[in-house]
C-alpha positions in Angstrom: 223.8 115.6 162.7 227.6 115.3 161.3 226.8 114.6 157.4 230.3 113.0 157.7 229.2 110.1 159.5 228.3 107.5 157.3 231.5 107.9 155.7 233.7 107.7 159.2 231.7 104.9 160.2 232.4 103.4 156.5 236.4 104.4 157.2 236.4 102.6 160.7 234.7 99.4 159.1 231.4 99.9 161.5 229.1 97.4 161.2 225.7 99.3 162.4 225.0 102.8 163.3 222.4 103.5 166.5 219.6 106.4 166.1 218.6 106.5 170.5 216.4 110.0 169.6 213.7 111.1 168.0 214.4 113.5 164.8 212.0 115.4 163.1 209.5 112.9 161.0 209.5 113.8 157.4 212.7 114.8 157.6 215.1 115.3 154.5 217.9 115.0 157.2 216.3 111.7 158.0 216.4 110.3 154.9 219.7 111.8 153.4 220.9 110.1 156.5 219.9 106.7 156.1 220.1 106.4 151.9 224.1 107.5 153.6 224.7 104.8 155.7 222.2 102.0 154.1 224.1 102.4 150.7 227.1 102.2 152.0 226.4 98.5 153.8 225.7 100.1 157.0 222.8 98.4 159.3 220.9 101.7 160.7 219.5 100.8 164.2 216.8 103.1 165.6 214.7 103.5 168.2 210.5 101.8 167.3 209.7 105.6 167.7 211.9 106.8 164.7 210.4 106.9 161.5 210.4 108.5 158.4 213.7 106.9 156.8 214.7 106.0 153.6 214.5 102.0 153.1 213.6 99.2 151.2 213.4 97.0 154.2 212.3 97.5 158.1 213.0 94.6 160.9 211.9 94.7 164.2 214.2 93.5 166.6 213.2 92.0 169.2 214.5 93.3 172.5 212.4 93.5 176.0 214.2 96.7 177.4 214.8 98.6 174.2 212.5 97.5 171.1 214.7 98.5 167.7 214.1 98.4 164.2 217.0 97.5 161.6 216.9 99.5 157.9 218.6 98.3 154.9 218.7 98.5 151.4 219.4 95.6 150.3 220.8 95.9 146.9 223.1 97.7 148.1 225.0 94.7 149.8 228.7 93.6 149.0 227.7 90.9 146.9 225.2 92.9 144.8 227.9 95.8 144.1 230.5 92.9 142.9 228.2 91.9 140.6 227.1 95.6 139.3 231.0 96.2 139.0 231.5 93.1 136.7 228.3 94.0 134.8 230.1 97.3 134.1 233.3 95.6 133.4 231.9 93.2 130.6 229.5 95.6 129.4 232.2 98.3 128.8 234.6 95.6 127.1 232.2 94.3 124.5 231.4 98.0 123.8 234.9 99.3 123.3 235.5 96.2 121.1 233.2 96.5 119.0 232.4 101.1 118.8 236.4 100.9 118.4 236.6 101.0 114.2 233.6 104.0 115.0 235.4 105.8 117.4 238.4 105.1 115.4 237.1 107.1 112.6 235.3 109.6 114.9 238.6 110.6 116.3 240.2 111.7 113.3 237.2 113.4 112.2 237.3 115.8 114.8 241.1 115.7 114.8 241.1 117.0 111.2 238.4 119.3 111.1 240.3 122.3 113.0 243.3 120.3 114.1 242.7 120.5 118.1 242.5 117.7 120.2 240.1 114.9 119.1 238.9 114.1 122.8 238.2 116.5 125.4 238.3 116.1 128.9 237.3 117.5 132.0 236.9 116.7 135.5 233.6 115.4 136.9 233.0 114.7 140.4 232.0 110.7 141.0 231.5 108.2 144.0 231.3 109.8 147.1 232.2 113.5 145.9 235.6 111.9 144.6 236.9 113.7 141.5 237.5 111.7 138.5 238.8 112.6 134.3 235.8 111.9 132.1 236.8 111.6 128.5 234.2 112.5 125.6 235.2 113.1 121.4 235.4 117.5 121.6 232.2 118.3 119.8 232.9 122.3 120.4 235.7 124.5 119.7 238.9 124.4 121.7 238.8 125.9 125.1 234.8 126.0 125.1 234.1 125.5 128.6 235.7 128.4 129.3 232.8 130.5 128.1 230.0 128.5 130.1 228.9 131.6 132.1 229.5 133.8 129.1 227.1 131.5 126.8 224.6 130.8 129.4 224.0 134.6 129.3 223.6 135.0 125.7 221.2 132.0 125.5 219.0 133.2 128.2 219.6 130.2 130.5 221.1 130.3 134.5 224.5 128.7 134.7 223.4 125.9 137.0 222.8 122.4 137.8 221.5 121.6 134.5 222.9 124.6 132.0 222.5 123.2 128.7 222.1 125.8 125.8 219.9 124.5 123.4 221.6 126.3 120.3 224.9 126.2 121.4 227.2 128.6 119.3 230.2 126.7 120.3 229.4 123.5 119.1 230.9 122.4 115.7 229.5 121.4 112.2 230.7 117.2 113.1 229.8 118.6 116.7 226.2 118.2 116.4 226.2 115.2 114.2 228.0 113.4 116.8 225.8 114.7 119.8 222.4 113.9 118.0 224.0 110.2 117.2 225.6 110.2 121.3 229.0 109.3 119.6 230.5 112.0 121.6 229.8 109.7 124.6 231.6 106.6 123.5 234.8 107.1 125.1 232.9 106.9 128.4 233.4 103.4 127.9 237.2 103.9 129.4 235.7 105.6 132.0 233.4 102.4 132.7 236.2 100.5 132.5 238.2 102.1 134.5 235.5 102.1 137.6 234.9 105.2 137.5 231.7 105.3 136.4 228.7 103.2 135.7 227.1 102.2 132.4 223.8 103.6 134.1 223.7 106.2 137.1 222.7 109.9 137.8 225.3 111.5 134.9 228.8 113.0 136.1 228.1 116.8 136.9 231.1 119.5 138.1 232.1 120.7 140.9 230.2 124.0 140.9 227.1 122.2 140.3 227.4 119.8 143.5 228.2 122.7 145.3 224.6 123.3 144.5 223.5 120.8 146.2 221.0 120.5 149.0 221.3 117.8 152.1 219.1 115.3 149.8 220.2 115.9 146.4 223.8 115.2 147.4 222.5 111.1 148.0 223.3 111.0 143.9 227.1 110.8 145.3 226.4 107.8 147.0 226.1 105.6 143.6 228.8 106.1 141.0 227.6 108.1 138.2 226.3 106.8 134.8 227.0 107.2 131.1 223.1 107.1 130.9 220.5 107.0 133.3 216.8 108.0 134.8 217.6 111.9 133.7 218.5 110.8 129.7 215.8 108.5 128.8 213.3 110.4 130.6 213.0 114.0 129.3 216.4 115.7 129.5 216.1 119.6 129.3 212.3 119.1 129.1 212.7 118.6 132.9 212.7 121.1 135.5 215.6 121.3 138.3 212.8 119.5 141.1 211.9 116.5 138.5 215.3 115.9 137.6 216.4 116.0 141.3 213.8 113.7 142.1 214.7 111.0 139.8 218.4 111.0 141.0 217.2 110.7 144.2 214.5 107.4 143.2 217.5 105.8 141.3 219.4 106.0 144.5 216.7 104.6 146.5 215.2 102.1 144.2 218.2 100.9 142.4 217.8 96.9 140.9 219.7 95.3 137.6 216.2 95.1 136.1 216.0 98.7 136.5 219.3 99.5 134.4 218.8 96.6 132.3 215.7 98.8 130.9 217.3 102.0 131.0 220.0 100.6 129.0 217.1 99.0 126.3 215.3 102.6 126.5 218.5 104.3 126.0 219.6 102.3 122.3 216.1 103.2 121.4 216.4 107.0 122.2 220.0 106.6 120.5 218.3 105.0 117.1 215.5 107.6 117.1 217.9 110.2 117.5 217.2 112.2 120.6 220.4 110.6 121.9 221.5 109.8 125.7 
């Protein structure tokens, strides 16, 4: 199956995609395939005999010759993503208004403490494997990323999907305050703003780690990603590759305002106890 095809489909404004065969049940080409084209506003139309997809909701149409069933998720309609995308857009306003006199004062701290750059930048890849600039206040010395592989080594850890050293040497003296308190993350907020990112989602990774990627994991593309999410409030690096991948992959599938209306609650909590975002 072309993994392309939800998107083409998307690109030539199709209204419904037709399944006519049988594919393997339990498939994770299955349902990579229809978390795709369901997310995207897509009806999926298969066969009665196709099963095994990824849906919230299942119709059976009625038809004597040829009896269908119709898949959708149904938050993921136009209407529903307006309203996520002006949640975002409020949400992010009141926060820059009122974090600016902190990140005001965050920004010359790390501007004065060695005199490089007080935020650092780097490109993530968001919606749809689209690249994007996410901003964050540096927290490590200049040129740090540079040494990812090089670090990863001397800490013992794989440089992978979710490298994290846990006693980074690069990190500064502010640079831990800052990460412990998630001020580093403020200027995300722009990012939110911007629409390239979501106040909740699966968080922006690079591209070396999406070309990690299996078929399934790779549904995380299909929602923009978050400056929190399932992943931060939920264990961080206490969670293995599989359990991380699997709550992306829920978020995708189960995603409601309820759901990052709690996140959001869970993730001021983790902010005020000090294990941060």
């Amino acid at each position: 199956m072309d993994s392309h095809l939800p998107q083409k489909a998307k690109e030539i404004k199709a209204q419904a995609i037709l399944i006519a065969d049988v594919m393997s049940r339990y498939s994770e080409t299955m349902r990579t395939f229809s978390l795709a084209v369901e997310s995207m506003g897509i009806e999926l139309v298969l066969m009665a005999n196709v099963a095994d997809i990824a849906s919230s909701q299942l119709h059976l149409r009625s038809n004597p010759s040829m009896p269908m069933l119709t898949a959708r998720l149904p938050q993921y309609s136009t209407l529903t993503r307006f309203l996520k995308r002006i949640f975002d857009l409020v949400g992010s306003t009141i926060a820059i208004i009122i974090s600016s006199p902190v990140m005001a004062f965050v920004a010359l701290r790390v501007k004065t403490q060695d005199g490089g750059p007080a935020l650092y930048s780097q490109q993530r890849i968001g919606l749809y494997g689209k690249p994007f600039t996410l901003y964050k206040f540096r927290s490590m010395r200049v040129n740090a990323d540079k040494y990812d592989e090089e670090v990863a080594e001397e800490t013992g850890n794989e440089h992978g999907i979710l490298f994290k050293a846990e006693d980074d040497p690069r990190i500064t003296k502010f640079g831990h305050f800052i990460r412990k308190t998630s001020l580093d993350e403020f200027p995300q907020f722009f990012n939110v703003f911007k629409g390239d990112m979501s106040l909740v989602g699966p968080r922006p990774q690079q591209q070396y780690e999406v070309d990690q990627y299996d078929s399934l994991y790779s549904a995380r593309l299909l929602v923009k990603p978050g400056i929190t999410g399932p992943w931060q409030i939920s264990g961080r690096n206490a969670l293995n590759q599989e359990e991380s991948e699997q709550l992306d992959i829920s978020y995708v599938e189960n995603w409601s305002f309820t759901g990052d209306i709690a996140i959001l609650l869970k993730t001021v909590m983790a902010v005020f106890r000090g294990t941060g975002m």
